[in-house]
N, C-alpha and C positions, 0 to 999 in steps of 0.2 A: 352522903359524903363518901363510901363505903364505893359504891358502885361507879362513884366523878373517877376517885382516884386509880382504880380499876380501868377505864376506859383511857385516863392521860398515858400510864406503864403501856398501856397496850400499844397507844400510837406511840410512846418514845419507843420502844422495841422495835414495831415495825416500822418508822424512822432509821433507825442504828443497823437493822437488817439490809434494809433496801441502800444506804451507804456504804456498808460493808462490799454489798454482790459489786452494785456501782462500781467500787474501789480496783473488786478483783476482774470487773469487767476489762477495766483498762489498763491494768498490768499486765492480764493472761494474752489479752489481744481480742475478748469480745463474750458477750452473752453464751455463746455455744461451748468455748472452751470452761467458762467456769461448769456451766452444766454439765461437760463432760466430766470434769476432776471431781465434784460434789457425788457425781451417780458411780462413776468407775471406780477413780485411781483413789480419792479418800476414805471407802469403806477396805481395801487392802494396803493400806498404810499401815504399816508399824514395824517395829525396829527388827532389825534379823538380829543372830544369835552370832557372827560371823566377827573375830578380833583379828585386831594385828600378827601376823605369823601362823593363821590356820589356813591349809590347803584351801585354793578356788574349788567353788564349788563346779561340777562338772557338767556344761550346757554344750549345746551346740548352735555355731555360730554362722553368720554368713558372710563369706565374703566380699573386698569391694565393689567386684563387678558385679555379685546378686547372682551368679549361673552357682557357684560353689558351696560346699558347705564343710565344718569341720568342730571335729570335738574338741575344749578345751587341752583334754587331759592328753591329746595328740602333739601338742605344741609345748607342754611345761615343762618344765625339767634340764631341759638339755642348755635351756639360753637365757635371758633374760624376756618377758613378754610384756609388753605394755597394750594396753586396750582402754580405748579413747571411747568414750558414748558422748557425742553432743551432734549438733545439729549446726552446719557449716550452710545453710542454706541462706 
C-alpha cells in the first residue's frame, strides 16, 4: 500500500510540474524562454534594498541610437529624469 501511494504522489507531481512548465510555456512565448528564466534570471531574483526617496543607483547607460554611452549620475540633479525599460517591439 506503502509503495501504490508513493508512486500515485509521484505521477500527480510530475502531472502538476509538466502543467505548470506547459502553462509558462505559453505565456513567456515557448519552451526556451521558460528555460531561460528557470536557469538565468530565477536563481538572481530577489528584492533589492532600494525605497522610495533613495538616490538611483549609479550605472551606465546606452543611448537610443546604441553608438553612445552615459553615467546616470551625469544627468540627475539638475532636471527631472524619467527612464522607461520595456520592449516596444
Amino acid at each position: 500500500m506503502n509503495l501504490r501511494w508513493w508512486k500515485w504522489t509521484a505521477i500527480a507531481v510530475g502531472v502538476i510540474l509538466a502543467l505548470g512548465y506547459g502553462a509558462l510555456s505559453h505565456f513567456m512565448g515557448g519552451p526556451r524562454d521558460v528555460y531561460g528564466f528557470l536557469r538565468y534570471a530565477l536563481p538572481h531574483w530577489h528584492r533589492g534594498d532600494l525605497r522610495v526617496g533613495n538616490p538611483a543607483p549609479d550605472v551606465e547607460l546606452v543611448t537610443l541610437d546604441g553608438q553612445s554611452r552615459f553615467a546616470l549620475r551625469d544627468r540627475t540633479g539638475r532636471r527631472p529624469l524619467v527612464l522607461i525599460f520595456g520592449s516596444y517591439t
